[in-house]
C-alpha positions as CSV (number, residue, x, y, z in Angstrom):
1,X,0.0,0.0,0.0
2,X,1.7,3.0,-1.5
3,X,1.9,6.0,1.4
4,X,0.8,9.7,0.3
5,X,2.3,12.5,2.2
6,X,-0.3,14.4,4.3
7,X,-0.4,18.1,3.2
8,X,-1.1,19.2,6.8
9,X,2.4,18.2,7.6
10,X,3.7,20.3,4.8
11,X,2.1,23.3,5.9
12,X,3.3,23.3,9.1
13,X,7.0,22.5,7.8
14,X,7.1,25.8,5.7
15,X,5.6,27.9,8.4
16,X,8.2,26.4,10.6
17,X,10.8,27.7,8.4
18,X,9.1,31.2,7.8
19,X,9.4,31.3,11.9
20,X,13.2,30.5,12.2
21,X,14.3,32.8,9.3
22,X,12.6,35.9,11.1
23,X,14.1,34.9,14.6
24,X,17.5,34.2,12.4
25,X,17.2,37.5,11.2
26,X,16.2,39.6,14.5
27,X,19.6,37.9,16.0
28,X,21.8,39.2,13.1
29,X,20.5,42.7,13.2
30,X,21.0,42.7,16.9
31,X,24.4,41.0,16.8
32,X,25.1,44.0,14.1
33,X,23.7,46.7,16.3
34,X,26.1,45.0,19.1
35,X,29.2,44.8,16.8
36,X,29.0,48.5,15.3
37,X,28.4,47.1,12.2
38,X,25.5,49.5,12.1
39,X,27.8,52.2,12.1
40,X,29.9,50.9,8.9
41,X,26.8,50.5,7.1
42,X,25.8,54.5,7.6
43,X,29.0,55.6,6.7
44,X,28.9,53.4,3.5
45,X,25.9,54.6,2.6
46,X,26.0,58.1,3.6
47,X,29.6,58.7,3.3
48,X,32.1,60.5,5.8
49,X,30.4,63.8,7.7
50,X,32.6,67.0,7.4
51,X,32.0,69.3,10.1
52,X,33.7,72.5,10.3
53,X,33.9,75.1,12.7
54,X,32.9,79.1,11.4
55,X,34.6,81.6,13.3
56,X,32.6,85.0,13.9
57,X,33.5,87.5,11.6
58,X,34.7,90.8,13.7
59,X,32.4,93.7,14.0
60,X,34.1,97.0,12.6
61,X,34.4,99.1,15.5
62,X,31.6,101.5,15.9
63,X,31.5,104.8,16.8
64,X,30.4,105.5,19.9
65,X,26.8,106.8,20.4
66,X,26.9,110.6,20.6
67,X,26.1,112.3,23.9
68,X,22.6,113.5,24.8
69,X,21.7,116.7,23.5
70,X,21.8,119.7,26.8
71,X,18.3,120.5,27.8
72,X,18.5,123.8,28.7
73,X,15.7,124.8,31.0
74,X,13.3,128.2,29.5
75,X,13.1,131.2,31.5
76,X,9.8,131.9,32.7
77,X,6.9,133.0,30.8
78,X,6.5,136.8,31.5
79,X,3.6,138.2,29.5
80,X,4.0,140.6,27.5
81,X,2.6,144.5,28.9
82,X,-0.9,145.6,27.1
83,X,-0.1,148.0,25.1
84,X,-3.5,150.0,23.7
85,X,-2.9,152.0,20.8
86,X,-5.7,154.3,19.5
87,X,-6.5,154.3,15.8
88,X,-7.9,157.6,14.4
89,X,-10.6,156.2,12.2
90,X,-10.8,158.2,9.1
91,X,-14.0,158.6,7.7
92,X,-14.5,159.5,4.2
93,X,-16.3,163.0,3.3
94,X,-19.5,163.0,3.2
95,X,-21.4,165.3,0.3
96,X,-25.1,164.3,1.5
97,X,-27.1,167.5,3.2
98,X,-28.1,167.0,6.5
99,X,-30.7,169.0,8.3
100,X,-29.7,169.5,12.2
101,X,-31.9,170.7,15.1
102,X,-30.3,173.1,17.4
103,X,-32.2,172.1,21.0
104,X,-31.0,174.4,23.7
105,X,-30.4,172.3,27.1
106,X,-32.6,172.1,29.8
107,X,-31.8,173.9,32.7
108,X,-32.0,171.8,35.9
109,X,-34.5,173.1,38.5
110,X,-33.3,176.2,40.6
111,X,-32.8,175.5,43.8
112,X,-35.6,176.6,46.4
113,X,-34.8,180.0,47.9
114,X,-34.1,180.1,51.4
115,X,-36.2,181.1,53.7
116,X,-35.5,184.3,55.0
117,X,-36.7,185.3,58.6
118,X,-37.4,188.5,59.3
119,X,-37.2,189.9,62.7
120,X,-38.3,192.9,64.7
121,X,-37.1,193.4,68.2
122,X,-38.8,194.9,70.7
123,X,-40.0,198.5,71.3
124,X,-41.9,200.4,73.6
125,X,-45.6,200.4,72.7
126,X,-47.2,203.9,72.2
127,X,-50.4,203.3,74.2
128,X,-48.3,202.4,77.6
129,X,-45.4,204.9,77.5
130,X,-42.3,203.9,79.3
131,X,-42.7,205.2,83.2
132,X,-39.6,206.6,84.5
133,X,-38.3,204.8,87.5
134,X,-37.9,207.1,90.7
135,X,-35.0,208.8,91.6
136,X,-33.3,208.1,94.8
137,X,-33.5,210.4,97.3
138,X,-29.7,209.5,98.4
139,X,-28.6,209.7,94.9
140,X,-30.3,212.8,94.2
141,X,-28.7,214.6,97.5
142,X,-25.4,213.6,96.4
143,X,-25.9,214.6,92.5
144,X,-25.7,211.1,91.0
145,X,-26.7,211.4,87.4
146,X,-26.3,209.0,83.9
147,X,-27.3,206.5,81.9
148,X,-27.9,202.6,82.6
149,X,-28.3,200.2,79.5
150,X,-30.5,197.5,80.4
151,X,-31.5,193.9,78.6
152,X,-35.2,193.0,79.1
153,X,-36.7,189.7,77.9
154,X,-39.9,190.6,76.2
155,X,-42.5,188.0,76.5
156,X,-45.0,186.8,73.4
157,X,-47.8,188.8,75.7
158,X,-45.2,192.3,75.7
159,X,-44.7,191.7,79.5
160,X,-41.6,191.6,81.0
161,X,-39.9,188.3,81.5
162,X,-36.2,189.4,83.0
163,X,-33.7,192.7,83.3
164,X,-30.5,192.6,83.7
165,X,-27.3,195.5,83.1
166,X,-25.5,195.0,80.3
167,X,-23.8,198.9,81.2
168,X,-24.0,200.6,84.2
169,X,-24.4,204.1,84.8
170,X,-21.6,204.5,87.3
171,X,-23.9,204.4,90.4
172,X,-25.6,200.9,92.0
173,X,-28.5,202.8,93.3
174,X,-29.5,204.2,89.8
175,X,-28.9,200.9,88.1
176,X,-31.1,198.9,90.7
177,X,-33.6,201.9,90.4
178,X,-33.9,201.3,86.6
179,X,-34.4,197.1,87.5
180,X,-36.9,197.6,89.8
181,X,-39.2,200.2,87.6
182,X,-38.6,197.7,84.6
183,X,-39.5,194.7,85.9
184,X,-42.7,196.5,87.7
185,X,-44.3,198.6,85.5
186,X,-43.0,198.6,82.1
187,X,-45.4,196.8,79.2
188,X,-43.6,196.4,75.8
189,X,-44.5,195.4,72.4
190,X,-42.8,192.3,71.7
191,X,-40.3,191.2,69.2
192,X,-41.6,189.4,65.7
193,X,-40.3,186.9,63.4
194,X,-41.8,186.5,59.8
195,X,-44.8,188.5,61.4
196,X,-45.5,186.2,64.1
197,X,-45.0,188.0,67.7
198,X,-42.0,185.5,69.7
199,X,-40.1,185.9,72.7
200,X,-36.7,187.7,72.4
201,X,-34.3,190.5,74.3
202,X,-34.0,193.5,73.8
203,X,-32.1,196.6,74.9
204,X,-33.0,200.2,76.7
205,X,-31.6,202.9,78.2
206,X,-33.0,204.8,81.4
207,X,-31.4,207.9,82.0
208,X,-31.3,209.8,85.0
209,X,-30.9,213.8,85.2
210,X,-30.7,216.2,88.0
211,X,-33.0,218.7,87.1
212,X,-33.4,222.3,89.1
């Protein structure tokens, strides 16, 4: 009985083989990594790597930087003085007739006049004639004689207010004399202002005169 090789054992043969060509070939490329046979192949295939070292060119010596420009600090601001300068204005002639008004000015108000006061001082009134005061016997014995100038106060009413000497005659006994008939008897017509009778002095003489 002839014997017939079984194809299963064939397959597994060749796939055996596949297996220990791929582990053959993962020890040769390690034993190459190990041996530096790596590195012969990159040089054989690249070739040898020139490297060369470039020096930096110099830098042409530069100026130095200029210096910073002086600020100067401004004076202060001082405004300038107002100066006002008057223009004439020139105004061309003028041919065209005009018709003007001459209005004289009004005069302001005069002043109220003042009120003037007229007086009158006071005199002796016609109907009561001035009584002459007595003489003294004393002063008649001895030949006093003159003149006494007296100031009476003339009331509103003519009556006598006050007396007194404003010059004697030279003699006490004729001045008080001329008091005492003043004050007593005498009935005046009084003084006036604007019309109107008022209160005021007034002066008189009483003479005295030896007579024979």
């Amino acid at each position: 009985m002839a014997y017939a090789p079984n194809a299963d054992s064939s397959f597994f043969t060749r796939r055996g083989l596949v297996f220990i060509a791929i582990a053959l070939l993962h020890v040769g490329m390690f034993w190459a990594l190990q041996s530096g046979m790596s590195h012969r192949m990159v040089d054989a295939v690249l070739g040898p790597i020139e490297t060369r070292m470039i020096d930096e060119a110099p830098k042409p010596d530069e100026a130095p930087p200029p210096p910073p420009p002086k600020i100067e600090t401004p004076p202060p601001f001082v405004p300038p003085p107002d100066v006002s300068i008057e223009i004439p204005v020139e105004t061309a002639p003028t041919t065209a007739i005009r018709q003007t008004t001459n209005v004289a000015p009004v005069a302001p108000p005069a002043p109220p006049a003042p009120v003037q006061r007229v007086t009158t001082s006071p005199k002796s009134d016609s109907k009561r004639p001035l009584t002459q005061p007595e003489y003294p016997p004393s002063s008649r014995r001895a030949g006093e004689s003159g003149t006494v100038i007296l100031e009476v106060y003339v009331l509103e009413t003519g009556r006598v207010g006050d007396a007194r000497v404003k010059q004697s005659s030279g003699y006490p006994k004729l001045d008080e004399a001329a008091l005492r008939e003043v004050k007593r008897s005498w009935r005046l017509t009084p003084g006036t202002e604007n019309g109107k009778p008022v209160a005021m002095w007034g002066q008189f003489a009483v003479t005295f005169k030896l007579t024979d």
